[in-house]
ZABABA-112990 format. One record per atom (N, C-alpha, C): residue number from 1; residue in three letters; atom name; x, y, z. Coordinates in steps of 0.2 Angstrom, whole numbers, plus 2048, in hexadecimal, padded with zeros to 3 digits. Atoms other than C-alpha are relative to their C-alpha. Example, Ala and Ser with C-alpha at 12.3 -4.5 7.8 and 13.67 -1.06 7.14 Angstrom:
<rs>
R pos code site  xx  yy  zz
R   1  ALA    N 804 7FA 800
R   1  ALA   CA 83E 7EA 827
R   1  ALA    C 804 806 800
R   2  SER    N 7FC 7FA 7FF
R   2  SER   CA 844 7FB 824
R   2  SER    C 7FC 805 803
</rs>
This chain:
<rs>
R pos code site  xx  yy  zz
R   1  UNK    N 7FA 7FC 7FF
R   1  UNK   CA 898 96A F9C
R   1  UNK    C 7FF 805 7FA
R   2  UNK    N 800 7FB 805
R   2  UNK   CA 89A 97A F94
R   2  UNK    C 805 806 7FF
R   3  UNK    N 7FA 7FD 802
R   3  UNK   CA 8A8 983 F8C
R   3  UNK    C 800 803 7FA
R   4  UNK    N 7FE 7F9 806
R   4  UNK   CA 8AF 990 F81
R   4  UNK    C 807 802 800
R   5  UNK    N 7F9 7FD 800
R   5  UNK   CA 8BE 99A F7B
R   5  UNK    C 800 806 7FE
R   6  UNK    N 801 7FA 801
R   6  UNK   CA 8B8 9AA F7D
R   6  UNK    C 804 805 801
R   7  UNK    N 7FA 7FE 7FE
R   7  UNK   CA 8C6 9B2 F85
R   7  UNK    C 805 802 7FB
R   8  UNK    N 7FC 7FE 805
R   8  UNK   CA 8D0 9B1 F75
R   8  UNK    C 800 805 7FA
R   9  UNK    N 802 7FC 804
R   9  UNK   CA 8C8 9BD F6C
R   9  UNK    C 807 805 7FF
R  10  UNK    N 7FB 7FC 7FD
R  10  UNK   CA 8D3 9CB F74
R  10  UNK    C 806 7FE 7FD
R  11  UNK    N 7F6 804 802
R  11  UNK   CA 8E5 9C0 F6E
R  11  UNK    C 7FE 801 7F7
R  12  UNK    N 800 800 807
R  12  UNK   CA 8DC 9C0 F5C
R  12  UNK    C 800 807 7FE
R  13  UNK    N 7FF 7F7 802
R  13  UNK   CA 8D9 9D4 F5B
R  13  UNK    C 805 801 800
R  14  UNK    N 7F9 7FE 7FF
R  14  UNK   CA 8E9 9D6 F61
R  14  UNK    C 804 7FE 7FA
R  15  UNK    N 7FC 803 805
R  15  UNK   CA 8F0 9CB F55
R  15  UNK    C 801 805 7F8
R  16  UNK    N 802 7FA 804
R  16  UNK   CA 8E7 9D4 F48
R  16  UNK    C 803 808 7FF
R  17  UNK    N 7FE 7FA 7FE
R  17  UNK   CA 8EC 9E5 F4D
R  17  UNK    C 806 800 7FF
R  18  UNK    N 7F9 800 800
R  18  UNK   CA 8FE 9DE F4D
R  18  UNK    C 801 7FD 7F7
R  19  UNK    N 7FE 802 805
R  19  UNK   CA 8FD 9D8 F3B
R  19  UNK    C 7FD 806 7FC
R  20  UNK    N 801 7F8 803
R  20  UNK   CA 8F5 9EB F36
R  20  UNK    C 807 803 7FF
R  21  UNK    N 7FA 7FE 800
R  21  UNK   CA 903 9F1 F3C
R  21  UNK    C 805 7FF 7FD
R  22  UNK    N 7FA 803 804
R  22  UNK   CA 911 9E6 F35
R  22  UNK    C 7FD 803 7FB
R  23  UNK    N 803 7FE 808
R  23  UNK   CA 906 9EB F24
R  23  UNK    C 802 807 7FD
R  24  UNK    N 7FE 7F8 7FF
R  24  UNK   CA 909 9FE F29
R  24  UNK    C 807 7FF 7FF
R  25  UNK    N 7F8 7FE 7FF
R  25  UNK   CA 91C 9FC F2D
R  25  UNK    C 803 7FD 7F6
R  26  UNK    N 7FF 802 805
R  26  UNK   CA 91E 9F1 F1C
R  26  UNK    C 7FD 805 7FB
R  27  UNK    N 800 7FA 805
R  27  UNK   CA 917 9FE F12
R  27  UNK    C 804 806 801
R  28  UNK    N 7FD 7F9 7FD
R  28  UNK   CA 921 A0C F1A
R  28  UNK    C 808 7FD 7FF
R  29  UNK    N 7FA 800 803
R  29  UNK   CA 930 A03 F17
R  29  UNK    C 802 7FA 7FD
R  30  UNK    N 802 804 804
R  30  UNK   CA 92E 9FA F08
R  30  UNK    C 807 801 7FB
R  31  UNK    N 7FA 800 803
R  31  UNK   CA 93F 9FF F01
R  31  UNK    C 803 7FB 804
R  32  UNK    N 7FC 805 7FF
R  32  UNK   CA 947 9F5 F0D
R  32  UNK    C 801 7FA 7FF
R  33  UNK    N 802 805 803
R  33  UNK   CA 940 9E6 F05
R  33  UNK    C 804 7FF 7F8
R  34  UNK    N 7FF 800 806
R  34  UNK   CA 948 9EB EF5
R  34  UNK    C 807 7FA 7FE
R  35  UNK    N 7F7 805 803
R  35  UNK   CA 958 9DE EF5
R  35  UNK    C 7FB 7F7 7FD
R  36  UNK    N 803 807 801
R  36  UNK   CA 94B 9D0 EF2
R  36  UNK    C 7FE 800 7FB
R  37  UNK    N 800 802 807
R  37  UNK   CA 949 9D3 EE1
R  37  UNK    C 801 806 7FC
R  38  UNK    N 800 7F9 802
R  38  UNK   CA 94C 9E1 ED6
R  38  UNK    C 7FC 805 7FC
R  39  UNK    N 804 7FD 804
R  39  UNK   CA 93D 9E3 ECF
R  39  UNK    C 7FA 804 806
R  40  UNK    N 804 7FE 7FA
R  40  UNK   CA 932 9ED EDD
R  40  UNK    C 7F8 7FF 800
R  41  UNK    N 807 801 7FD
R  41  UNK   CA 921 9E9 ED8
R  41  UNK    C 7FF 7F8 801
R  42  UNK    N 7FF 807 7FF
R  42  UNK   CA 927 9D6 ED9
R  42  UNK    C 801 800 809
R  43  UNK    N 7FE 7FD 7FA
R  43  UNK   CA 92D 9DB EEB
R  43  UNK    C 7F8 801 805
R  44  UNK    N 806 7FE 7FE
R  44  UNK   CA 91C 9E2 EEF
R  44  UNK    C 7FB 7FB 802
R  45  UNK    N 802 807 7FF
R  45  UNK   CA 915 9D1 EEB
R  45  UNK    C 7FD 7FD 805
R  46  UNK    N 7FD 806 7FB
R  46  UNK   CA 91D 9C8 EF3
R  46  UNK    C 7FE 802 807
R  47  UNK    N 804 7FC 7FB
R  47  UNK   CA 918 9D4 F04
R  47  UNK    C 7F9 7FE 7FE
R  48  UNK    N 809 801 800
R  48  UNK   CA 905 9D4 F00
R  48  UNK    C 7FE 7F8 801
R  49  UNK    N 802 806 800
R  49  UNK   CA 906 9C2 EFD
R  49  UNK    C 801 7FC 807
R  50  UNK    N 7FD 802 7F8
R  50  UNK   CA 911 9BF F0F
R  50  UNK    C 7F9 801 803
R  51  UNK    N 808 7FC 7FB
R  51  UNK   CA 900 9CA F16
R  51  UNK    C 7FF 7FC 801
R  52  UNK    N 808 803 803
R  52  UNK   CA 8F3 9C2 F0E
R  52  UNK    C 801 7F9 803
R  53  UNK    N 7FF 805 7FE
R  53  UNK   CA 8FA 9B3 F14
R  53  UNK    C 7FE 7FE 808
R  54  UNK    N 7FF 801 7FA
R  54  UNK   CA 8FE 9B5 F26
R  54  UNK    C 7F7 801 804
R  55  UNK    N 808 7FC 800
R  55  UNK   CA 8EA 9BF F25
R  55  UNK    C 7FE 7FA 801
R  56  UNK    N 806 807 7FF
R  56  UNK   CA 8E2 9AE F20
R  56  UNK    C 800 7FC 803
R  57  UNK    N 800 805 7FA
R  57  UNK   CA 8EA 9A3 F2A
R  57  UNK    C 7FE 800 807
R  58  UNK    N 802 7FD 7FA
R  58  UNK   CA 8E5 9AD F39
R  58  UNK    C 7FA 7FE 801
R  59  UNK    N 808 800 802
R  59  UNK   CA 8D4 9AD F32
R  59  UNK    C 7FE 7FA 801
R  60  UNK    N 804 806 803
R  60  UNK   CA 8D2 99B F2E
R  60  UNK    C 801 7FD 807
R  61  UNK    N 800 801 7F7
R  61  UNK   CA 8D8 998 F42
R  61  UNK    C 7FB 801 803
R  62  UNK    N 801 7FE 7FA
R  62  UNK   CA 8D0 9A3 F4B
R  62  UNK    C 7F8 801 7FF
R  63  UNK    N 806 802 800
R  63  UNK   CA 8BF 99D F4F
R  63  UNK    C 7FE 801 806
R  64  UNK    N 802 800 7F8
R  64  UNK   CA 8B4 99F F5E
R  64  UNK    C 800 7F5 7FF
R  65  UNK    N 802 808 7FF
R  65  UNK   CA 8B0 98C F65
R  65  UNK    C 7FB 7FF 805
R  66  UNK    N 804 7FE 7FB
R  66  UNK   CA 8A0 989 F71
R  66  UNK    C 801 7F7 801
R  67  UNK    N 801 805 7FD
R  67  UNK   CA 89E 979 F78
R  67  UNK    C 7FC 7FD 807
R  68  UNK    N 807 802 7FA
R  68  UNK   CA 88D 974 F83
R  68  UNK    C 7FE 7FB 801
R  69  UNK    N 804 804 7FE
R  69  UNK   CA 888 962 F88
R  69  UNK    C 7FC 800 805
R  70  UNK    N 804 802 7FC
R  70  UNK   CA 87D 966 F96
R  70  UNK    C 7F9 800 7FD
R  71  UNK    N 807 804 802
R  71  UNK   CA 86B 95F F95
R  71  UNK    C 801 7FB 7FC
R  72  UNK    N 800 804 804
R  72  UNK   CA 867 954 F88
R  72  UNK    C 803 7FF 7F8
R  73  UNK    N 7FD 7FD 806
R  73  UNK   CA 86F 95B F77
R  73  UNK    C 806 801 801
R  74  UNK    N 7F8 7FD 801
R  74  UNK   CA 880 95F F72
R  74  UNK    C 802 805 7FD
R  75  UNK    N 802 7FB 806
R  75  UNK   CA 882 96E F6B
R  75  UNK    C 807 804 801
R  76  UNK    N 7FA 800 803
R  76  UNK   CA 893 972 F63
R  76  UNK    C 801 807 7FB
R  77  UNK    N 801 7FA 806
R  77  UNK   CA 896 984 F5A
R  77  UNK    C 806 803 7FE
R  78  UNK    N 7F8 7FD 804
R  78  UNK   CA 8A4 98C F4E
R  78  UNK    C 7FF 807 7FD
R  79  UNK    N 801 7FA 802
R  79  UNK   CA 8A4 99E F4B
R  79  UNK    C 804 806 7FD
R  80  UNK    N 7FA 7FA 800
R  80  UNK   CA 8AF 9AC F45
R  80  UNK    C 801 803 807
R  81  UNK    N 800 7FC 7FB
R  81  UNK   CA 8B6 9B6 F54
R  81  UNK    C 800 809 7FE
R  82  UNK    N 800 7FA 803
R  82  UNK   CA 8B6 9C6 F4A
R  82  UNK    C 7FA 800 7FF
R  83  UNK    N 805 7FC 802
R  83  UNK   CA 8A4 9D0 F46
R  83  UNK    C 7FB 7FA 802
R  84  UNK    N 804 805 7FB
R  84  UNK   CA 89C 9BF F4F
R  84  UNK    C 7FA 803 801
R  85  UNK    N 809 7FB 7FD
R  85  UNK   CA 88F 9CA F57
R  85  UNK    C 7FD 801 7FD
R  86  UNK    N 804 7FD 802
R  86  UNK   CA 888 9D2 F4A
R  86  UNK    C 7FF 7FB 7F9
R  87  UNK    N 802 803 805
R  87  UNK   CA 88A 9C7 F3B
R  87  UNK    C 804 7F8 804
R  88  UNK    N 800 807 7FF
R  88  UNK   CA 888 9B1 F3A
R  88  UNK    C 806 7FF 7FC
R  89  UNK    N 801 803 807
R  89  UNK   CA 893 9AF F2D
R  89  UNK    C 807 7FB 7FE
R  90  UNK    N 7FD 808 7FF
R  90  UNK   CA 89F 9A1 F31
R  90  UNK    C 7FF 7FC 806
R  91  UNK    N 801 805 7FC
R  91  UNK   CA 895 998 F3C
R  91  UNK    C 7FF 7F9 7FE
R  92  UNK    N 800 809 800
R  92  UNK   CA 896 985 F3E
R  92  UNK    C 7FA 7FD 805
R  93  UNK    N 807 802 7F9
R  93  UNK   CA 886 97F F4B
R  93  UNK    C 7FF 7F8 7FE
R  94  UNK    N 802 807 7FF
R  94  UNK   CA 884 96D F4E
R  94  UNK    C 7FC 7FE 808
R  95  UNK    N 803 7FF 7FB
R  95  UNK   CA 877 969 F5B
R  95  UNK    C 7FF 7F6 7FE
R  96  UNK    N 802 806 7FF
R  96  UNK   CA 873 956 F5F
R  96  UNK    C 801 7FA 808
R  97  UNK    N 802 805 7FD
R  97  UNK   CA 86C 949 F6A
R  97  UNK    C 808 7FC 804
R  98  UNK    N 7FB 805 7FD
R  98  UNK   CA 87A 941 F78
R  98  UNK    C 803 7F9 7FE
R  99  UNK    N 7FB 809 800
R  99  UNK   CA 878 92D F72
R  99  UNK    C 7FE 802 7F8
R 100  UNK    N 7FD 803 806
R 100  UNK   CA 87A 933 F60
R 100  UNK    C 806 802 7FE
R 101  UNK    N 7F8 801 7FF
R 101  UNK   CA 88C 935 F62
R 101  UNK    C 801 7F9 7FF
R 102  UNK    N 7FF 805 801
R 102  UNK   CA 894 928 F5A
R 102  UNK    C 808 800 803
R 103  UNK    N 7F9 7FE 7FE
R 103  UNK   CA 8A8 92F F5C
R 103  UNK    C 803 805 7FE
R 104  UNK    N 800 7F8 7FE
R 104  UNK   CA 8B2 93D F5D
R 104  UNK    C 80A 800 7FF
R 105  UNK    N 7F9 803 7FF
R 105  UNK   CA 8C4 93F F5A
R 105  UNK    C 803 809 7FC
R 106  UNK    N 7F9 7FB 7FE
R 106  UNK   CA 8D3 94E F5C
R 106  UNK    C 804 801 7FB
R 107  UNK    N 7FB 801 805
R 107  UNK   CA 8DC 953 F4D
R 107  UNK    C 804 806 7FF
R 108  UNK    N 7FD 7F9 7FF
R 108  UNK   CA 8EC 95D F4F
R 108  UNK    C 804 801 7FA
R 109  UNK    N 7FB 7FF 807
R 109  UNK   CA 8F4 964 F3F
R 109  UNK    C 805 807 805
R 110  UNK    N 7FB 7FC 7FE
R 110  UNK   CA 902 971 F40
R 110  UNK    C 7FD 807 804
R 111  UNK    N 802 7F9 7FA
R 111  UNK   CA 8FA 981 F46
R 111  UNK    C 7F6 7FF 801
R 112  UNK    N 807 800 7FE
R 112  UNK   CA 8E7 97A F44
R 112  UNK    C 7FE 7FB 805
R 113  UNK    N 803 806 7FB
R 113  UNK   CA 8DD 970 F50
R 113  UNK    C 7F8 800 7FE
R 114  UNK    N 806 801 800
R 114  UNK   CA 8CD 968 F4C
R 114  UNK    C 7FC 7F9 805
R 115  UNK    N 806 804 7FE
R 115  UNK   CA 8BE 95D F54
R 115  UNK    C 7FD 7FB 7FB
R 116  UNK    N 805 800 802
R 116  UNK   CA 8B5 951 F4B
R 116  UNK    C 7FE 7FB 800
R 117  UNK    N 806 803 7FE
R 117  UNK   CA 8A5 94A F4F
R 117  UNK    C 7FB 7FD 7FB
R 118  UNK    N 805 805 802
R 118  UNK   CA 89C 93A F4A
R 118  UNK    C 7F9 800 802
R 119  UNK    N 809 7FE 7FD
R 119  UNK   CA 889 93F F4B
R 119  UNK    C 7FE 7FA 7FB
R 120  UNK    N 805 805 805
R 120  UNK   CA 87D 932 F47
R 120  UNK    C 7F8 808 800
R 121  UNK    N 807 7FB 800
R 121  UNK   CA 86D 93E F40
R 121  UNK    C 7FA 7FD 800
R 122  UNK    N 806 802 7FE
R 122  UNK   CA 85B 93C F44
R 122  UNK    C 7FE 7F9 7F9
R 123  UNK    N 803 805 806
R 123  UNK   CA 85A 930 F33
R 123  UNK    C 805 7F8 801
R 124  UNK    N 7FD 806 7FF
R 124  UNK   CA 867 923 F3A
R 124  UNK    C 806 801 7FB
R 125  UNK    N 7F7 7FF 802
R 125  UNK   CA 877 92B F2E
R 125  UNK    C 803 803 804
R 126  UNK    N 7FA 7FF 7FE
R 126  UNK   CA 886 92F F33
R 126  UNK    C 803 805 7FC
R 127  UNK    N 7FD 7FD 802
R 127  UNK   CA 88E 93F F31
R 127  UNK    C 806 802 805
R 128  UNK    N 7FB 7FC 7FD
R 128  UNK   CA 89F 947 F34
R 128  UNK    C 800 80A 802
R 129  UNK    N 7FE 7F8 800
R 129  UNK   CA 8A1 957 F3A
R 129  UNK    C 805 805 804
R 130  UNK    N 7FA 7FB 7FE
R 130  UNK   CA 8AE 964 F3D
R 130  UNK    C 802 806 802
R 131  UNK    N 802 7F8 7FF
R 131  UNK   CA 8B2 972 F47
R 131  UNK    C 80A 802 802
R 132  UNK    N 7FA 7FB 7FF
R 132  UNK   CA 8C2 97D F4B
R 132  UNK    C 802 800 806
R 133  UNK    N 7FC 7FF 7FA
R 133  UNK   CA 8CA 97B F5B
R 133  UNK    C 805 803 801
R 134  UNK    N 7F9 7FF 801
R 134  UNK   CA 8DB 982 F58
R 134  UNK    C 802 804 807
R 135  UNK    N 7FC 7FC 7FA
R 135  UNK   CA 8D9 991 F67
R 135  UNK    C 7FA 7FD 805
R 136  UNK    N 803 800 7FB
R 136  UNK   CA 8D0 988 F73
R 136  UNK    C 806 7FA 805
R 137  UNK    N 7F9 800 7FF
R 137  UNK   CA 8DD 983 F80
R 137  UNK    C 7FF 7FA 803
R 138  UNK    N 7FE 808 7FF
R 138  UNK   CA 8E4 970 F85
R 138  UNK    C 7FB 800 805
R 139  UNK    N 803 801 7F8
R 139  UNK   CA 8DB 971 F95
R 139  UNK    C 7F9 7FE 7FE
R 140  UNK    N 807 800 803
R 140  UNK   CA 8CA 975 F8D
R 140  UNK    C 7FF 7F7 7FA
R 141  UNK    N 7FC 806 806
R 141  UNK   CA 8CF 967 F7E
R 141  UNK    C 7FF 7F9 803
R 142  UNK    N 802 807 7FA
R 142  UNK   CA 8D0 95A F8E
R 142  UNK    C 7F8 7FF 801
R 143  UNK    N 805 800 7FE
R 143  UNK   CA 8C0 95D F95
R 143  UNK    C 7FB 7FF 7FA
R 144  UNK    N 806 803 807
R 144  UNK   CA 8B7 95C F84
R 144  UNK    C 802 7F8 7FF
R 145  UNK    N 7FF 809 800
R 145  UNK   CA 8BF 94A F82
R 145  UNK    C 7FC 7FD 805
R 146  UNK    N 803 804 7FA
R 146  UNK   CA 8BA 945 F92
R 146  UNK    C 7F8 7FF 7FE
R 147  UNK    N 807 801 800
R 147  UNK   CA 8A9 94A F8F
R 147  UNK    C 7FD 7FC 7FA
R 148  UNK    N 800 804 805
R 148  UNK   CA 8A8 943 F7F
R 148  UNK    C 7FF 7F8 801
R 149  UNK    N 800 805 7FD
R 149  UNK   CA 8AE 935 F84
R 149  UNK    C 7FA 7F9 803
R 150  UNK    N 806 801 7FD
R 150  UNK   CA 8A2 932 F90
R 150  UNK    C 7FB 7FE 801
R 151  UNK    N 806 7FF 804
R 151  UNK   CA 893 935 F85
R 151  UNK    C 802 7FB 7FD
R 152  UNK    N 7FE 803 803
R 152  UNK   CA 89B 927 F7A
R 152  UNK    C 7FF 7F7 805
R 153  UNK    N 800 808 7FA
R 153  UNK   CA 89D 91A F8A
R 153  UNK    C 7F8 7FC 801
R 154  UNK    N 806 803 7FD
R 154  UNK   CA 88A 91B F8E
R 154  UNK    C 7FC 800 7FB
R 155  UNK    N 806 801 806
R 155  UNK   CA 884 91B F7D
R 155  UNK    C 804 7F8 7FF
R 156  UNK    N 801 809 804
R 156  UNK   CA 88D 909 F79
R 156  UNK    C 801 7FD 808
R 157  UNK    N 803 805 7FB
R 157  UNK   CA 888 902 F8A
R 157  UNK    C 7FC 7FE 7FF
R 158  UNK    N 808 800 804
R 158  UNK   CA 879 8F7 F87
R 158  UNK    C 7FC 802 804
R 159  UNK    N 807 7FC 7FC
R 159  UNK   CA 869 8FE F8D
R 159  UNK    C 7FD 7F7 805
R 160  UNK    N 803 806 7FE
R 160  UNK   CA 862 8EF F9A
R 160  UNK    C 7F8 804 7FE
</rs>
């Protein structure tokens, strides 16, 4: 099976664009803010901080998501959706063998969503790893269980 949430790209630019803007109207009417304290560059702050806020938590969401089980491997990838194309530089890539899936497990916090995956690696340890699901959509979300799943059943069946 193989899935993405490329589609969402478009809802993050937007987003983006919409949080330019807010940035633009806030500076432009930056007196109206003034009953919030009486000192204006405390005021100002305050605003920058509200930004910077709502900027990084956009940012630390809004991830591509790839997800490939067909053939023999698994191959798992977490990206920026922003300047992706041109630069690597929040990728996550995990690539591994079907029976070395150990377990897999759904975790939903308040506005993130994460995966994460029990890999046994070529030396017989066990590692955790972790990717960003947050915009990839309940439907997609099933279908990665399912397959998961799946991959799990036939790995602890014993071999005749």
């Amino acid at each position: 099976m193989r899935t993405n949430n490329d589609k969402v790209r478009n809802i993050i630019i937007s987003v983006y664009f919409i949080l330019i803007v807010l940035a633009i109207i806030l500076a432009t009417v930056f007196s109206a803010f003034s009953h919030l304290t009486p000192n204006p560059l405390v005021t100002f702050f305050i605003l920058v901080f509200s930004f910077g806020l709502l900027f990084f938590i956009v940012h630390f969401i809004s991830k591509y998501f790839e997800y490939d089980s067909d053939g023999l491997k698994v191959v798992v990838t977490n990206k920026g959706l922003l300047l992706s194309d041109h630069f690597n530089y929040r990728e996550h890539r995990v690539e591994f063998s079907k029976d070395g899936l150990i377990g897999f497990k759904f975790n939903n916090y308040l506005a993130y969503k994460e995966l994460v995956l029990l890999v046994k690696d070529k030396h017989g340890h066990t590692k955790k790893e972790r990717f960003n699901v947050s915009l990839v959509s309940k439907k997609k979300r099933k279908y990665i269980r399912q397959s998961l799943t799946k991959m799990i059943k036939l790995n602890r069946k014993p071999t005749d």
